[in-house]
LUMMIFI-724013 format. One record per residue (C-alpha): x, y, z; residue number from 1; residue in one letter. Coordinates in steps of 0.1 Angstrom, whole numbers, plus 2048, in hexadecimal, padded with zeros to 3 digits. Each point is the difference from the previous one (the first is absolute). Example, Ala and Ser with C-alpha at 12.3 -4.5 7.8 and 13.67 -1.06 7.14 Angstrom:
residues 2
+------+-------+-----+-----+------+
! east ! north !  up !  nr ! rest !
+------+-------+-----+-----+------+
!  87B !   7D3 ! 84E !   1 !    a !
!  80E !   822 ! 7F9 !   2 !    s !
+------+-------+-----+-----+------+
This chain:
residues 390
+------+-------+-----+-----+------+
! east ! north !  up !  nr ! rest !
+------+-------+-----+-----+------+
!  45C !   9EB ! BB4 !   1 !    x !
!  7E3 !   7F9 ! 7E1 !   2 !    x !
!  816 !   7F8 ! 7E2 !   3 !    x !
!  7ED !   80E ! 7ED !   4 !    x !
!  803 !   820 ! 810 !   5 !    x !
!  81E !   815 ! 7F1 !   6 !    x !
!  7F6 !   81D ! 80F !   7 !    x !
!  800 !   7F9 ! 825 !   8 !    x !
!  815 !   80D ! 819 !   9 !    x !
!  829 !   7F0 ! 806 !  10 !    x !
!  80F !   807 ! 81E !  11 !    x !
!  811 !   7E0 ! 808 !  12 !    x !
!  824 !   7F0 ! 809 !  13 !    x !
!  814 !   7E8 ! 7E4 !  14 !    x !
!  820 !   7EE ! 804 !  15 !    x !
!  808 !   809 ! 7DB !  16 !    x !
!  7ED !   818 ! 7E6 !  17 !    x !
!  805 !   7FB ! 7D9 !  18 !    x !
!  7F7 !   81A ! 7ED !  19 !    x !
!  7F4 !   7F9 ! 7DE !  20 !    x !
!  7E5 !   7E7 ! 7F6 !  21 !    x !
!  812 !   7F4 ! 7DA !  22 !    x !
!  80B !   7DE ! 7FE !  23 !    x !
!  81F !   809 ! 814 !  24 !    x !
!  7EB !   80F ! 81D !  25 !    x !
!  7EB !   7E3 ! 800 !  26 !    x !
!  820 !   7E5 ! 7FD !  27 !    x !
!  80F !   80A ! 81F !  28 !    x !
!  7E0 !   805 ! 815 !  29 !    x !
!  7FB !   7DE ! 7F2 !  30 !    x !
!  81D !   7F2 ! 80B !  31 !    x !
!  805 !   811 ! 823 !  32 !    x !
!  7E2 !   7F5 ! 80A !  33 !    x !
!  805 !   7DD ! 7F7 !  34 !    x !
!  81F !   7FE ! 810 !  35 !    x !
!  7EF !   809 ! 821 !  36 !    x !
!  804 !   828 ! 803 !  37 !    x !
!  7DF !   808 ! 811 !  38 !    x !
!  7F0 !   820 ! 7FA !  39 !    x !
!  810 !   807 ! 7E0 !  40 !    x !
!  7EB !   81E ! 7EC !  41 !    x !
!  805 !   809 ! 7DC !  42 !    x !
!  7F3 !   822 ! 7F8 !  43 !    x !
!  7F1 !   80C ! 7DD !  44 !    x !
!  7F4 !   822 ! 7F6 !  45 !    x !
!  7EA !   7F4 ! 7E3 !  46 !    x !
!  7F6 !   7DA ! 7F4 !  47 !    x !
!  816 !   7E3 ! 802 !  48 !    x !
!  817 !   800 ! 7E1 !  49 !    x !
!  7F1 !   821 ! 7FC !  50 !    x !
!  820 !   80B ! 7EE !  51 !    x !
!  81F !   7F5 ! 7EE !  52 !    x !
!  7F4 !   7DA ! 804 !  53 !    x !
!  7E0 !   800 ! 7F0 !  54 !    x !
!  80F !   811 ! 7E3 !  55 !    x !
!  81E !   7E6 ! 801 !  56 !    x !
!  804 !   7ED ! 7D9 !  57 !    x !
!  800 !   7E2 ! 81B !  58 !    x !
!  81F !   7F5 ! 7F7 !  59 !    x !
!  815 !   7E1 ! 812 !  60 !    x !
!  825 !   7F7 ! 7FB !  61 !    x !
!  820 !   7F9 ! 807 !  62 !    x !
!  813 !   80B ! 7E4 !  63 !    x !
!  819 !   81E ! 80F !  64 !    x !
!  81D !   80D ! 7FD !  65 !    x !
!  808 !   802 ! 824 !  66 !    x !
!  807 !   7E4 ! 816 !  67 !    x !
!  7EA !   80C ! 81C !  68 !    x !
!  7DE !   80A ! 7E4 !  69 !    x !
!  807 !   7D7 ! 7F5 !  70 !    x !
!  7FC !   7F1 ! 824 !  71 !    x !
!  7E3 !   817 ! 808 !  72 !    x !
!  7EF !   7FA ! 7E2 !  73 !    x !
!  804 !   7DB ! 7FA !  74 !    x !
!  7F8 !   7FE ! 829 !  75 !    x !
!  7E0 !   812 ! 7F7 !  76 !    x !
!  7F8 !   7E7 ! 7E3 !  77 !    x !
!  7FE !   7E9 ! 819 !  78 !    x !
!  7E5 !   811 ! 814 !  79 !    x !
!  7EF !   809 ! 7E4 !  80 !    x !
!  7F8 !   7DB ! 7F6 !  81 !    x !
!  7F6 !   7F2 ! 821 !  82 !    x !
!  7ED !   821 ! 804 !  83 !    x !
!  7DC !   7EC ! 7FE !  84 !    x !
!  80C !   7E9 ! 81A !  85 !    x !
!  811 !   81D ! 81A !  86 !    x !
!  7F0 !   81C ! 802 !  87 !    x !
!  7E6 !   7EE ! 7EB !  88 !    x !
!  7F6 !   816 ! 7DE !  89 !    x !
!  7FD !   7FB ! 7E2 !  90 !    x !
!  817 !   817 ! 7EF !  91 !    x !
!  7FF !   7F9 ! 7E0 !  92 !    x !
!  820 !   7F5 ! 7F7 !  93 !    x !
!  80B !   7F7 ! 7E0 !  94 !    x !
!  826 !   7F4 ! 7FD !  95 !    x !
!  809 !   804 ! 7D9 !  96 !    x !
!  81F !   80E ! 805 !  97 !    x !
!  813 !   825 ! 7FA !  98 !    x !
!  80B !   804 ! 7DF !  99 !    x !
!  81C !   820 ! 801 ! 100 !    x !
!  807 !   808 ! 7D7 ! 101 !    x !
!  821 !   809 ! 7FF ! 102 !    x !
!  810 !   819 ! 7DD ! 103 !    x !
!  825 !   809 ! 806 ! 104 !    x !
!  81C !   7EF ! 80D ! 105 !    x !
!  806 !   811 ! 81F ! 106 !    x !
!  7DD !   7F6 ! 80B ! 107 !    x !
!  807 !   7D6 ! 7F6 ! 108 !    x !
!  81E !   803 ! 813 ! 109 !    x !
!  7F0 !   810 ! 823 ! 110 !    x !
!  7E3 !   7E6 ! 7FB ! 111 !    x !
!  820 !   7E9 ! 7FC ! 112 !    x !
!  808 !   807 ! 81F ! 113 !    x !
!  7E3 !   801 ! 811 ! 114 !    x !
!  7F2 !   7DD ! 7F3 ! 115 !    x !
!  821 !   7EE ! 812 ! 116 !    x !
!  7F7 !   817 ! 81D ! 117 !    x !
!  7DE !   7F3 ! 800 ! 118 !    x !
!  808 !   7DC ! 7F7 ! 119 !    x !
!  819 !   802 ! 81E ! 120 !    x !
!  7E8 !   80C ! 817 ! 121 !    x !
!  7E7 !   7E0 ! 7F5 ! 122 !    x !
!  7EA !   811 ! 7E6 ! 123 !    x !
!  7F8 !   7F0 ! 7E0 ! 124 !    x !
!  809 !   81E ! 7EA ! 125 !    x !
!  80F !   7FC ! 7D9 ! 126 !    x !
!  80B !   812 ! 7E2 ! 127 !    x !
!  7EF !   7F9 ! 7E3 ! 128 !    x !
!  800 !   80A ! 7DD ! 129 !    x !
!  7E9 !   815 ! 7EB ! 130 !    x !
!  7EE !   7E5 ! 7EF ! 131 !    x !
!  7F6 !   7F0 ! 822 ! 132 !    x !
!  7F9 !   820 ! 810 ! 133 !    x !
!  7E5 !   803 ! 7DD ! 134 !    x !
!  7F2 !   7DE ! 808 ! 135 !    x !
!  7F8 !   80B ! 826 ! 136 !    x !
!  7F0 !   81F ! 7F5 ! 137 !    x !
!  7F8 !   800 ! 7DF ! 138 !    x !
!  7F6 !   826 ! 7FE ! 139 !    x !
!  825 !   80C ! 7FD ! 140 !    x !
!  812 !   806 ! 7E5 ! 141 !    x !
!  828 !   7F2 ! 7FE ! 142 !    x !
!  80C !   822 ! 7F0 ! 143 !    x !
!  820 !   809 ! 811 ! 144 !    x !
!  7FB !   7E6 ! 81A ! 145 !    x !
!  820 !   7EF ! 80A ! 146 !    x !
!  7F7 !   7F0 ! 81C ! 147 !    x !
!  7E3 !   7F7 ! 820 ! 148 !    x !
!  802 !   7F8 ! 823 ! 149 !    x !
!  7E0 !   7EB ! 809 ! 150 !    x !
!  7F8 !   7EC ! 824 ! 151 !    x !
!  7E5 !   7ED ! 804 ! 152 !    x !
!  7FB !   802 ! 822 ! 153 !    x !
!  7F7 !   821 ! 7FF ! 154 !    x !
!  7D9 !   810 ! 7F4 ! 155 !    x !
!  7E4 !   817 ! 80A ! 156 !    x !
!  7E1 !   7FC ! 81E ! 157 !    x !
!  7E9 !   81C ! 80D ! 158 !    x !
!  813 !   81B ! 818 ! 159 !    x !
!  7DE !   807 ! 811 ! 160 !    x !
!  7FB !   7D9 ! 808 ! 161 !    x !
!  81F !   801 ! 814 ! 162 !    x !
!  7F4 !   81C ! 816 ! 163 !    x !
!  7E5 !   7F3 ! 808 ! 164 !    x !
!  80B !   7DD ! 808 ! 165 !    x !
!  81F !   80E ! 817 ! 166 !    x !
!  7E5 !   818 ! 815 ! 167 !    x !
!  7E8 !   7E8 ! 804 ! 168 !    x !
!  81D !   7E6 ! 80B ! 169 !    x !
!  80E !   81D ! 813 ! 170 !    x !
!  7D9 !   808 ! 812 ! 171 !    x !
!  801 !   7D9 ! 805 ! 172 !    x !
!  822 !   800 ! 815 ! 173 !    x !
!  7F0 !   820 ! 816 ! 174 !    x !
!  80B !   81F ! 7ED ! 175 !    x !
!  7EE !   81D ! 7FD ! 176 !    x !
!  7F9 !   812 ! 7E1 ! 177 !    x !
!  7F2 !   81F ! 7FD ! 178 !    x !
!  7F9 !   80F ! 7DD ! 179 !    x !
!  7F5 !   825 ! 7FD ! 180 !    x !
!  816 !   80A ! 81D ! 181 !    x !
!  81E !   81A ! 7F6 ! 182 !    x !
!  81C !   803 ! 811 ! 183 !    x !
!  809 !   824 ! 809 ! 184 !    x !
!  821 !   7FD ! 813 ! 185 !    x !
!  815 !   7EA ! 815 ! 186 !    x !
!  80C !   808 ! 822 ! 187 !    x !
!  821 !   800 ! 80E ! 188 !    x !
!  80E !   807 ! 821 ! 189 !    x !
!  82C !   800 ! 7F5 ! 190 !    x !
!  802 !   7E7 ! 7E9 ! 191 !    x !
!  7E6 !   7E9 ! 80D ! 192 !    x !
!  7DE !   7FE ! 7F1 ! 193 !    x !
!  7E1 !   805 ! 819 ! 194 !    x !
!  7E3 !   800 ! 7E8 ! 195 !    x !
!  7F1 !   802 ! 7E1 ! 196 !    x !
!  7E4 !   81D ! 7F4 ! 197 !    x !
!  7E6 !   7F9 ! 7EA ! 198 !    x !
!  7E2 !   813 ! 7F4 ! 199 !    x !
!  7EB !   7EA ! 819 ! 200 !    x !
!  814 !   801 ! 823 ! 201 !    x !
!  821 !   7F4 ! 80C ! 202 !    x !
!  811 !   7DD ! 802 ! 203 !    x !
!  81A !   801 ! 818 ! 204 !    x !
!  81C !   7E8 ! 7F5 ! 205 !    x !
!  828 !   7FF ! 7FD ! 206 !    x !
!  801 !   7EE ! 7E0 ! 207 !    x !
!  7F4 !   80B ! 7D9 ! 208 !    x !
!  804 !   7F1 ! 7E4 ! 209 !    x !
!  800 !   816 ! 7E1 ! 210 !    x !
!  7F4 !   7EF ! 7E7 ! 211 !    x !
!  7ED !   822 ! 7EE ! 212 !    x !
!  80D !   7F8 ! 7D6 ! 213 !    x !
!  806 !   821 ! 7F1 ! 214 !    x !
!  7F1 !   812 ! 822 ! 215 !    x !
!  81F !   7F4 ! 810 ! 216 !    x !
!  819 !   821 ! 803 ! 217 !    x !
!  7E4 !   810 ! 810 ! 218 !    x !
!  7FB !   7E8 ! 81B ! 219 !    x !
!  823 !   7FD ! 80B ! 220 !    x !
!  804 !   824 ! 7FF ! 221 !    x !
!  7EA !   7FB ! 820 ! 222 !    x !
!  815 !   7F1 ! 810 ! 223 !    x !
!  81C !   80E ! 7F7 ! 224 !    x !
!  80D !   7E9 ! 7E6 ! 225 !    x !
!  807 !   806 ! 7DC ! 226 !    x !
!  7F5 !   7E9 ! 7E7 ! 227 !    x !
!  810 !   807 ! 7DF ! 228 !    x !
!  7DA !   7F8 ! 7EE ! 229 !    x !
!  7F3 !   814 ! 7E1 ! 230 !    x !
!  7DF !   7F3 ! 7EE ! 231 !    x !
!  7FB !   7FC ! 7E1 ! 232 !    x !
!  7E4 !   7FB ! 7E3 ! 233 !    x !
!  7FC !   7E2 ! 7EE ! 234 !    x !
!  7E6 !   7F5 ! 7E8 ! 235 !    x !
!  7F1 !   7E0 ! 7F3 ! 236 !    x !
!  7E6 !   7F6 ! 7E7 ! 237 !    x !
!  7E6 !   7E8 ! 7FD ! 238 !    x !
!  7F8 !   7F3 ! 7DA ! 239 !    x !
!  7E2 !   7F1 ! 7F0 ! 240 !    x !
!  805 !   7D6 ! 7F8 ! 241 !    x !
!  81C !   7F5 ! 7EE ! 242 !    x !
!  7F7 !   7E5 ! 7E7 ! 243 !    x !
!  813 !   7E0 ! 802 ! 244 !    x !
!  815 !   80C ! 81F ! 245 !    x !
!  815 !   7E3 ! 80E ! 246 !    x !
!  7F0 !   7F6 ! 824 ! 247 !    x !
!  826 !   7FC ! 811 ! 248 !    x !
!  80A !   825 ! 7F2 ! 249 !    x !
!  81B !   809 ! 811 ! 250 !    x !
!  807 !   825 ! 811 ! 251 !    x !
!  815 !   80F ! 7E4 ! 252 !    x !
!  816 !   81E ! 804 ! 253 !    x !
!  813 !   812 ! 7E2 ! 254 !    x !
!  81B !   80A ! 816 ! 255 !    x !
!  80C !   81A ! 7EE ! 256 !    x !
!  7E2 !   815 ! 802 ! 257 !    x !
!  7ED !   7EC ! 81C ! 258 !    x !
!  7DE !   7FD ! 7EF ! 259 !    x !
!  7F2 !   7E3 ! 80F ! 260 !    x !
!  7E1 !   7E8 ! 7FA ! 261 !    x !
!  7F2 !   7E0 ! 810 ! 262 !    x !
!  7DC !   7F2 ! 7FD ! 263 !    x !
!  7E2 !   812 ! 816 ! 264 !    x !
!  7E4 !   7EA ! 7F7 ! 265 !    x !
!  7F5 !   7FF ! 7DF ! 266 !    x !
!  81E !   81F ! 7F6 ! 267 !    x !
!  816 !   809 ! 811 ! 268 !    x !
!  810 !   818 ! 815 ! 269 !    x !
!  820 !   818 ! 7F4 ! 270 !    x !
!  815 !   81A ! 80A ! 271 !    x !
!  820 !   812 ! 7FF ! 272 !    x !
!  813 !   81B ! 810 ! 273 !    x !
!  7FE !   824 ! 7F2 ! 274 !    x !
!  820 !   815 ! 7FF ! 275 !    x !
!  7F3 !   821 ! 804 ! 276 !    x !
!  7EA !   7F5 ! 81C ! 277 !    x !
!  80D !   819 ! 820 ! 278 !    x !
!  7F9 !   7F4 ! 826 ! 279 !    x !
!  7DE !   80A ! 80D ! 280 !    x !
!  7E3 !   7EB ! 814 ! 281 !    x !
!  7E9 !   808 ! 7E5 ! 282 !    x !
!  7EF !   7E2 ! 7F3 ! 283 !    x !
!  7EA !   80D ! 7E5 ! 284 !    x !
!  803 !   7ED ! 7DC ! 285 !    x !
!  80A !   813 ! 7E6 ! 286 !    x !
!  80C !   7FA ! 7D8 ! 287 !    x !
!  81E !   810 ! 802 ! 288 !    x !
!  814 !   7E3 ! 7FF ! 289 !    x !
!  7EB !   7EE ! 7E5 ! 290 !    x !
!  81C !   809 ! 7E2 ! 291 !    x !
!  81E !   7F1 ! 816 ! 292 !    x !
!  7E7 !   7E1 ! 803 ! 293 !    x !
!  7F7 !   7FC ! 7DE ! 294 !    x !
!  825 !   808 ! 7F4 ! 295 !    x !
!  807 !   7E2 ! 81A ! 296 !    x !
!  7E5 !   7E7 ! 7F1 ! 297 !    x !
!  809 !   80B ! 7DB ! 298 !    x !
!  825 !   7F3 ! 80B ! 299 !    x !
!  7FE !   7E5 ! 80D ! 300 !    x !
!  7D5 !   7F1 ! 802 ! 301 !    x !
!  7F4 !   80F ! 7DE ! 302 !    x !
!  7DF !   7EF ! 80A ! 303 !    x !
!  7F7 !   810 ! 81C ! 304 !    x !
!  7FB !   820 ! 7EE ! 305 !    x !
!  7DD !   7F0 ! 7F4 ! 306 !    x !
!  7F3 !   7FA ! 823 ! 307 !    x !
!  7E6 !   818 ! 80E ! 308 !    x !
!  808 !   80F ! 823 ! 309 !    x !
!  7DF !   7FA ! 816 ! 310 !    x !
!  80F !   808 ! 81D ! 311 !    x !
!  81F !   80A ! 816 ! 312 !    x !
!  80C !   813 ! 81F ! 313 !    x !
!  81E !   815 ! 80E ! 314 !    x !
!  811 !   7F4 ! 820 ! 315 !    x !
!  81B !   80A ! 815 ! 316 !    x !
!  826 !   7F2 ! 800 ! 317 !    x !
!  817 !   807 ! 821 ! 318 !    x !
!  822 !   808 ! 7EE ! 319 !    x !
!  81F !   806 ! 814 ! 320 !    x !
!  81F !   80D ! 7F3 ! 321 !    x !
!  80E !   7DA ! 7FB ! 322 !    x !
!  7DD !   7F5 ! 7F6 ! 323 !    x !
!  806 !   7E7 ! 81D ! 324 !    x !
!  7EC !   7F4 ! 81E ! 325 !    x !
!  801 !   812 ! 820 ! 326 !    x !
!  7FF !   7E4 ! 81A ! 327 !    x !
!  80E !   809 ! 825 ! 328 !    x !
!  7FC !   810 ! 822 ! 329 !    x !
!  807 !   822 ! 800 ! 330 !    x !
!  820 !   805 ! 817 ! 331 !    x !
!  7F7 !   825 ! 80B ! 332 !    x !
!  7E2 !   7F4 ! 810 ! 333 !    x !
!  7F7 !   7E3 ! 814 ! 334 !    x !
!  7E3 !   7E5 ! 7F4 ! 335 !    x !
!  7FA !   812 ! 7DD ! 336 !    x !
!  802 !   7E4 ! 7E5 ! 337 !    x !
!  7FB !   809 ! 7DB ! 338 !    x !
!  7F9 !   7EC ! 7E5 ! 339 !    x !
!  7F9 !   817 ! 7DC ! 340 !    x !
!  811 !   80C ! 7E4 ! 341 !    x !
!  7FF !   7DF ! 7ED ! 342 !    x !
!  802 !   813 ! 7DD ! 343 !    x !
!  7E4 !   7EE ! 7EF ! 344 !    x !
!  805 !   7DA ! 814 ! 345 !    x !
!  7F3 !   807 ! 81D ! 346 !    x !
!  7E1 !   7E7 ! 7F8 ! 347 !    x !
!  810 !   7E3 ! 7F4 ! 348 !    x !
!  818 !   807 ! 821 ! 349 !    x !
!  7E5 !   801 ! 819 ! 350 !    x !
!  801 !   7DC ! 80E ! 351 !    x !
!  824 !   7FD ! 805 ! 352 !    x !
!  801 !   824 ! 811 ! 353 !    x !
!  7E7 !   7F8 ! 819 ! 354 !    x !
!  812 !   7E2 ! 80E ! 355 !    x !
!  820 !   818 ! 7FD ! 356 !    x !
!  7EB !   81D ! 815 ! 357 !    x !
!  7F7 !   7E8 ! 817 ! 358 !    x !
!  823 !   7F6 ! 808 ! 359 !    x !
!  80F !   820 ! 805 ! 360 !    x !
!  7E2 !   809 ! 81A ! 361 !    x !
!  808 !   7DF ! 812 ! 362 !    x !
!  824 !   806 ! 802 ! 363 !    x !
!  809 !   7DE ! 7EA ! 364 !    x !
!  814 !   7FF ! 7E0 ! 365 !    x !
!  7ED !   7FB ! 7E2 ! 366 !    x !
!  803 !   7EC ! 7E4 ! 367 !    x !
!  814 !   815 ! 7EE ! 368 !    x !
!  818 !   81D ! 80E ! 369 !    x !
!  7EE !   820 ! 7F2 ! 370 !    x !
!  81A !   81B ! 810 ! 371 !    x !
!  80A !   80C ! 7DD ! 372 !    x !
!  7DC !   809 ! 7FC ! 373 !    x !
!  800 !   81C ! 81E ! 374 !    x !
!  7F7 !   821 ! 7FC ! 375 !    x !
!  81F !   80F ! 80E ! 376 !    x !
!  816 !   7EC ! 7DF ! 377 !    x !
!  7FA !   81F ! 7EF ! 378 !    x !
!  80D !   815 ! 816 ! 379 !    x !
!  821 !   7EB ! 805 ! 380 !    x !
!  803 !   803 ! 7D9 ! 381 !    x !
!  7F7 !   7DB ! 7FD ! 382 !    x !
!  7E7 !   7FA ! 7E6 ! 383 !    x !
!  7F3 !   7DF ! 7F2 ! 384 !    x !
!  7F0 !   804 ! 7DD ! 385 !    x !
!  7E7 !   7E9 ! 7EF ! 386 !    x !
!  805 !   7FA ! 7E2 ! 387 !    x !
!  7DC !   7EB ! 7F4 ! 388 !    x !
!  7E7 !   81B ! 7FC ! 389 !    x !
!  7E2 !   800 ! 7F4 ! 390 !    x !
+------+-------+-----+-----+------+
């Protein structure tokens, strides 16, 4: 088929469908077909990185709260620097660190916690205290500040990069993407998946991969699978130049309201959550949550307040009821892997999960057990919170 034709008929057979063309779609095409899986065929309704991804801060670290969100992420570092070499891309990758402000005691002692976690775990995390935490980004105020959690492995590189790097590597290795190609159901004979529909004709296969962001629920509802996904909004905004703007700024959080900055060219890029945002897939920008930003900024980055906003967008996080990964195959029906519901670190995750993915379809342990990130823990009553969100 003419690549460059998305509109062209599919009727075809695949040994494993993903569904989803985001960095996590793209990651585990990637690395199923480099591991050898021949016809491997990622499906996406729209563009590549089409949705949550190329709205992603871009965003990489290590820093959790959760053994599990450590290994993934610092395992993803690692991708993410030698990412020029394999895939081959440049990303854009800027390691200058995460800096997570930190105002009340409880929330020093669970980054405590989670630094000797980290440290454990081989990643170069540290308290620090407010006048450091000035000197690394020197557009906070100290006010109320008792302490910082900074690691400098972490940064920021470009979400869309990464997609493209992994499906070209994954094209490279003999997968098939199609783009502009919806899928409409998935069907089942028992439990045993015969084929996937799409708005272009009908792969036969007994493997998928769902891999679909805030899309998720839907698609395992076709198959009979519940995946306990809800989307939700989330803005950013793009400023004018900042003066005088260190060159190694690190990504800094105020973790008590989660506005958050880092350097996007010549400004910079910032964002926050908005409390009386309610689930929805719309992505329209709005100014509704302007006041909770600017009572953020006045708080704790006084200076920001002077900065024009030339720009900005509204993307979508997957949220579960943990605000956890979902990382698994589906024990209801056979062949149906999921990997969603990553809460807002799905992106910096990517990497890791791919090699995970991969595993899992190959029947070989992964690098890391990630059983208590299965669907069915909430169902057996057996959630696993993160604490580290941003």
């Amino acid at each position: 088929m003419n690549p460059s034709r998305t509109d062209a008929p599919v009727d075809r057979t695949a040994r494993v469908v993903v569904i989803g063309g985001g960095v996590m779609g793209t990651s585990i095409a990637y690395h199923l077909a480099r591991a050898g899986v021949r016809d491997v065929v990622l499906v996406e309704r729209d563009e590549l990185a089409s949705g949550s991804t190329s709205r992603a801060a871009g965003g990489v670290r290590a820093q959790f709260s959760d053994e599990l969100n450590i290994q993934l992420g610092a395992r993803s570092l690692e991708a993410f620097a030698r990412f020029g070499e394999e895939p081959g891309q440049d990303i854009g990758l800027h390691r200058v660190g995460y800096l997570f402000l930190l105002s009340t005691p409880e929330e020093v002692a669970a980054f405590e916690a989670g630094v000797r976690l980290q440290n454990a775990l081989g990643v170069p995390s540290r308290m620090i205290d407010p006048a450091e935490a000035r000197r690394l980004s020197p557009l906070i105020i100290t006010d109320g500040l008792l302490a910082a959690a900074f690691s400098p492995d972490d940064g920021h590189c470009t979400p869309e990069s990464v997609v493209q790097g992994y499906a070209a590597g994954a094209r490279r290795h003999g997968a098939t993407v199609l783009r502009h190609c919806e899928v409409t159901g998935i069907e089942t004979h028992g439990d045993t998946i015969t084929a996937v529909v799409t708005d272009r004709g009908r792969i036969a296969t007994d493997t998928v991969v769902c891999a679909a962001g805030a899309w998720s629920r839907a698609v395992g509802a076709m198959a009979g699978v519940d995946l306990p996904v809800q989307p939700l909004r989330r803005q950013v905004a793009v400023t004018e130049p900042v003066q005088g703007m260190p060159p190694d700024l690190p990504m800094t959080i105020d973790f008590t309201t989660s506005l958050y900055f880092h350097r996007e060219g010549p400004g910079l890029l910032l964002g926050m959550s908005d409390p009386d945002e309610t689930p929805g897939f719309s992505t329209q920008t709005h100014d509704r949550w302007i006041p909770h930003l600017s009572a953020a900024m006045e708080r704790r980055a006084p200076a920001l307040l002077d900065l024009r906003r030339t720009g900005g967008w509204a993307g979508l996080y997957e949220i579960t009821p943990d605000h956890n990964a979902l990382i698994g195959e589906a024990s209801s029906c056979s062949r149906f892997l999921y990997a969603t519901g990553f809460s807002g670190h799905g992106f910096l995750q990517g990497p890791a999960v791919g090699e995970v993915v991969r595993d899992l379809y190959l029947g070989r342990a992964p690098f890391v057990d990630i059983g208590p990130l299965s669907a069915d823990r909430f169902a057996a009553d057996a959630p696993r919170p993160e604490v580290n969100l941003v």
